[in-house]
N, C-alpha and C positions, 0 to 999 in steps of 0.2 A: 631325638626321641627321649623320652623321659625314662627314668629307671624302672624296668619293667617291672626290679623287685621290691618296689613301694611299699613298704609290709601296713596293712590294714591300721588304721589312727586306735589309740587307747583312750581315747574319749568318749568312744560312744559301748554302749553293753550292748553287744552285737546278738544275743540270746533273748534281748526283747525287745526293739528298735521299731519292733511291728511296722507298718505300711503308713505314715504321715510325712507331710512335707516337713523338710526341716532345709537352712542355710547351710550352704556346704563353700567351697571356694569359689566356684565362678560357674559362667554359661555362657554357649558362641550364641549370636548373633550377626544376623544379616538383614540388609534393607534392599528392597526391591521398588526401580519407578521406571515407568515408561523409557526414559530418555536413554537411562544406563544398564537397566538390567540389575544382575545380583551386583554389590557389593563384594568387598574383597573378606566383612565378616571379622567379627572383633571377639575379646574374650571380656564378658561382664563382670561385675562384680554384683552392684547394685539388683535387686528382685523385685525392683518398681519402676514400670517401664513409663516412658513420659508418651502417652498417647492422645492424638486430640478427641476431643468430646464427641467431634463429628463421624469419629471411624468408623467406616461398614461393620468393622469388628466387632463394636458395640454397637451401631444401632442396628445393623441388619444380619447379625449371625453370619460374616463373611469370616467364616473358619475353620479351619480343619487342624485334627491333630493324630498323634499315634502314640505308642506305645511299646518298650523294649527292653532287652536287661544285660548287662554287664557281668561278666561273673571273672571271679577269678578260680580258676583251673589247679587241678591236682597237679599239676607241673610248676605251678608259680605265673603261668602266666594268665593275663586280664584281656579277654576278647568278647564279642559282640556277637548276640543267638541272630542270624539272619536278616542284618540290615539291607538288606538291597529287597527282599521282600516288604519290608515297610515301608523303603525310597518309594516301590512301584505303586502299592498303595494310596499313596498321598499325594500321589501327582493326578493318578485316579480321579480322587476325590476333590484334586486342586483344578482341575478341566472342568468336572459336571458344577463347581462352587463360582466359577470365573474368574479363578484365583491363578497366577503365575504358576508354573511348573519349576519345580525346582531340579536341577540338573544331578545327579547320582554323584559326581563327585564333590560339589555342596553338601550334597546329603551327609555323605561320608565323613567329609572334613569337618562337619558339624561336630558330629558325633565323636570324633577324634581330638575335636576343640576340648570337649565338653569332658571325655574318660581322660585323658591326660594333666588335665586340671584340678582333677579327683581322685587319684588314682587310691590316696589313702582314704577314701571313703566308698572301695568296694570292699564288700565285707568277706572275711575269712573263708577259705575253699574248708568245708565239713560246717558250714554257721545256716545254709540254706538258706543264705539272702543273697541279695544281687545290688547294683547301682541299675537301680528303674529310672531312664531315662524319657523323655521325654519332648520328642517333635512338635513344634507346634506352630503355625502359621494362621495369618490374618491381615486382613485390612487393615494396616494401623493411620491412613490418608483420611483424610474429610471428604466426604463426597452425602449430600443430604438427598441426593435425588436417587431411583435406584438402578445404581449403574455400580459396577464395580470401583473403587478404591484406586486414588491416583498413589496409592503408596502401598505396599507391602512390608509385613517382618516376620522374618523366620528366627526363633529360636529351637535351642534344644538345648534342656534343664537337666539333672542329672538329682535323685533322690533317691540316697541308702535304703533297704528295705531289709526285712529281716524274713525269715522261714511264715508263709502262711498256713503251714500245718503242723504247725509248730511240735505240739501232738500229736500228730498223725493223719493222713488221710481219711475223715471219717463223712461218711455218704448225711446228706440232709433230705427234708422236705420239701417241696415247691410248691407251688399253686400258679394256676392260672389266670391270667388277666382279664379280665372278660368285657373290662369297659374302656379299655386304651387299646387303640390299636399301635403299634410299634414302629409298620410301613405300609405304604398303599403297595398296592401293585405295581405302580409305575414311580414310586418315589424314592426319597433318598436313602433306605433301607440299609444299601450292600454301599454308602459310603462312611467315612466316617470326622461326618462333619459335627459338631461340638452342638447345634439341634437338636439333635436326635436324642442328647443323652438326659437334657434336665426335665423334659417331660414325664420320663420314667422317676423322676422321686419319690414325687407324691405317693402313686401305687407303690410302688418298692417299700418304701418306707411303714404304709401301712399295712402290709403285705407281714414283714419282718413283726411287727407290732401283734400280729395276727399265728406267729410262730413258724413263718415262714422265710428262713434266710436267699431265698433266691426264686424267682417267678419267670412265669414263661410265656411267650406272648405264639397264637395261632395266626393265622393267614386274616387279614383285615377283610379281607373279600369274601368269603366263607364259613372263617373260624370253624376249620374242619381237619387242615394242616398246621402241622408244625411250624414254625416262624426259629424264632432263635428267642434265650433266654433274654434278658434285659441286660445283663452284661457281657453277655458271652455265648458260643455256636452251643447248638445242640449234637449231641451223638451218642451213640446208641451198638450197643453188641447183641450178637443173638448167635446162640452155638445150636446145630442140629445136627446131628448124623457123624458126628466129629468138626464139623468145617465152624469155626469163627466169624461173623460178617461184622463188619461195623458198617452202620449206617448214621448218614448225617446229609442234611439237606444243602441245598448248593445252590438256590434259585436267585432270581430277581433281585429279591428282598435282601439275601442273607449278607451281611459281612463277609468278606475274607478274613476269615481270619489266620494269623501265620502260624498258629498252634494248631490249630484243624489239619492245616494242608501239612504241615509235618506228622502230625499222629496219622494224618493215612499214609502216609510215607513209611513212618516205620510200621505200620498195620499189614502193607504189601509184601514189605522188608522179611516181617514173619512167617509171610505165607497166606496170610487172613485176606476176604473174599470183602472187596470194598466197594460200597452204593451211592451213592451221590445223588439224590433225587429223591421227590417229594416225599414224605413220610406221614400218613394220614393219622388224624390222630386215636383213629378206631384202631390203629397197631398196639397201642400204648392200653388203649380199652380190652382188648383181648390180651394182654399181656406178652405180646409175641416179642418183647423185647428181655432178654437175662437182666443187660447192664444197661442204663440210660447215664450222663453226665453231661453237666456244662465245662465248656473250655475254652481257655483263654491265659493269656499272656501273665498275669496275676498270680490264679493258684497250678495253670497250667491245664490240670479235674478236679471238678467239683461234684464225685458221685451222687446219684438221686434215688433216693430208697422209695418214697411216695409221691405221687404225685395229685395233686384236689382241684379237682373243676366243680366247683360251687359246692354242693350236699354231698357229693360223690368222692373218693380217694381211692387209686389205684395204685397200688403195691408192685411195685419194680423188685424181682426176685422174692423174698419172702416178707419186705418192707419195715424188715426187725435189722436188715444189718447195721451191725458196729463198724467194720470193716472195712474197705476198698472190694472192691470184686476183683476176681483174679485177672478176669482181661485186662480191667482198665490199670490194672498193678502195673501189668508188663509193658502198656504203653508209657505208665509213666515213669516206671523206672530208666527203659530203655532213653528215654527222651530227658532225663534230669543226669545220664549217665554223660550225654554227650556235652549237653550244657554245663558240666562240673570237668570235661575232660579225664570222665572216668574209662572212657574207652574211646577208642582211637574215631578221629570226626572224617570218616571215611565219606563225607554228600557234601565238607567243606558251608557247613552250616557256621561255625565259628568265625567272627572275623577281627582281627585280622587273623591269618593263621600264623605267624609267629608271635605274637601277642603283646599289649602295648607296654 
């Protein structure tokens, strides 16, 4: 095993690194073919991979990927926020795509390919960055007809990131989408195959352009319920009587995602009163929500002060905040506590647990 106590490279200014790819030392690599199965999985150098022209990968979107972070801990040590929740995911997504399944201890070994190779480019425990890792699988065989890919490649990439709130937790505007739909009812929604994701640019983008850093997309069938953000789950607090609920959608459609299902973890954890199920968007119209936010693996919350469907804007609490709201503080404190090793990882979310 490599020196656990790798102390962070002095190369890079870890106080503003912000979220871009950059080359770092290497990434595992595996190849997948009918005859043999996985490979035994190498360590890269090279960031340009020799693929042929004909790959499902490229011509038929035969792909799927994930999403994770490395952090190094108030003890010194560098462990991983819940990989075997992302293994399950992407095998998920690798069944419904027609893609090989990749077996948990691959998974892993990946990922252990991938932090041990890097170990000086997790960023400083108190810097609130992490080594953002990345799973990713594809077709990389020729195959012109459409049938699944006589070859597979899985890697997993490994890129520094720096604090996204660098500032501070401060809540934004959203708006709704009104002319993309995000998922059918019975489609690829709740996977997360690399599809799904470049159609939201355009809107995103104009969206942002429009003074809107994050959008939200309703029910394709309907557009009556809530859907998920374009990057990330929707959730939602609402305090009455003293009791806390958070509520967040859980359907068909939605993502897993591995930060939702931990923040209702620590939500329970609290005491707080937890819903999983449809969420109409007349809730949001009547204001029966305190705190609304997007979440996900990136900024973890992304608070939402307003929210605009076409002429209309609806004010989430007094829709002036500067702030975080108090609940969603406590989720994310509690949940940045554990992932920093500021208190003891008692649900064994970190991994490894003696760290690498």
């Amino acid at each position: 095993m490599s020196n656990p106590t790798t102390p962070p490279t002095d190369k890079l200014d870890w106080q503003n690194i912000g979220f871009q790819y950059r080359d770092i030392n290497g990434y595992a690599k595996y190849t997948w073919t009918p005859e043999n199965g996985w490979d035994e999985g190498s360590l890269e150098t090279n960031p340009y991979l020799n693929v042929h022209m004909c790959s499902t990968g490229l011509n038929y979107g035969q792909e799927c990927f994930e999403g994770l972070k490395a952090f190094r801990t108030k003890d010194g040590r560098i462990r991983v926020f819940r990989p075997h929740e992302n293994g399950k995911r992407m095998n998920l997504t690798a069944a419904f795509g027609s893609m090989p399944g990749i077996p948990e201890e691959i998974f892993l070994e990946a990922i252990k390919k991938t932090v041990q190779a890097n170990l000086e480019y997790v960023p400083p425990y108190g810097s609130g960055g992490s080594l953002y890792l990345r799973p990713l699988l594809f077709g990389s065989g020729p195959m012109i007809g459409l049938s699944p890919a006589p070859e597979f490649t899985f890697i997993v990439f490994g890129v520094p990131v720096g604090n996204y709130y660098k500032d501070g937790v401060k809540p934004v505007d959203a708006c709704i989408i009104e002319d993309f739909d995000r998922s059918a009812p019975l489609g690829t929604g709740s996977f997360k195959l690399g599809g799904n994701y470049a159609p939201v640019f355009l809107p995103t983008e104009k969206a942002k352009k429009q003074g809107f850093p994050i959008t939200l997309h309703l029910d394709s069938k309907t557009h009556t319920y809530v859907d998920e953000f374009s990057t990330s789950n929707f959730v939602a607090l609402s305090n009455k009587d003293g009791v806390t609920t958070l509520v967040t959608p859980n359907g068909r459609t939605i993502l897993r995602s591995v930060t939702r299902i931990s923040l209702v973890e620590i939500a329970r954890d609290l005491g707080w009163t937890v819903e999983e199920r449809d969420v109409p968007f007349s809730e949001i119209e009547e204001g029966k929500f305190d705190e609304i936010a997007a979440c996900g693996t990136a900024a973890v919350i992304t608070p939402v002060k307003r929210i605009s469907r076409g002429e209309k804007s609806y004010n989430i609490g007094s829709g002036e905040q500067t702030e975080i709201g108090a609940g969603f503080e406590a989720l994310y404190k509690q949940y940045k506590a554990i992932q920093n090793g500021d208190i003891a990882d008692t649900k064994g979310w970190m991994w490894p647990a003696e760290g690498f």
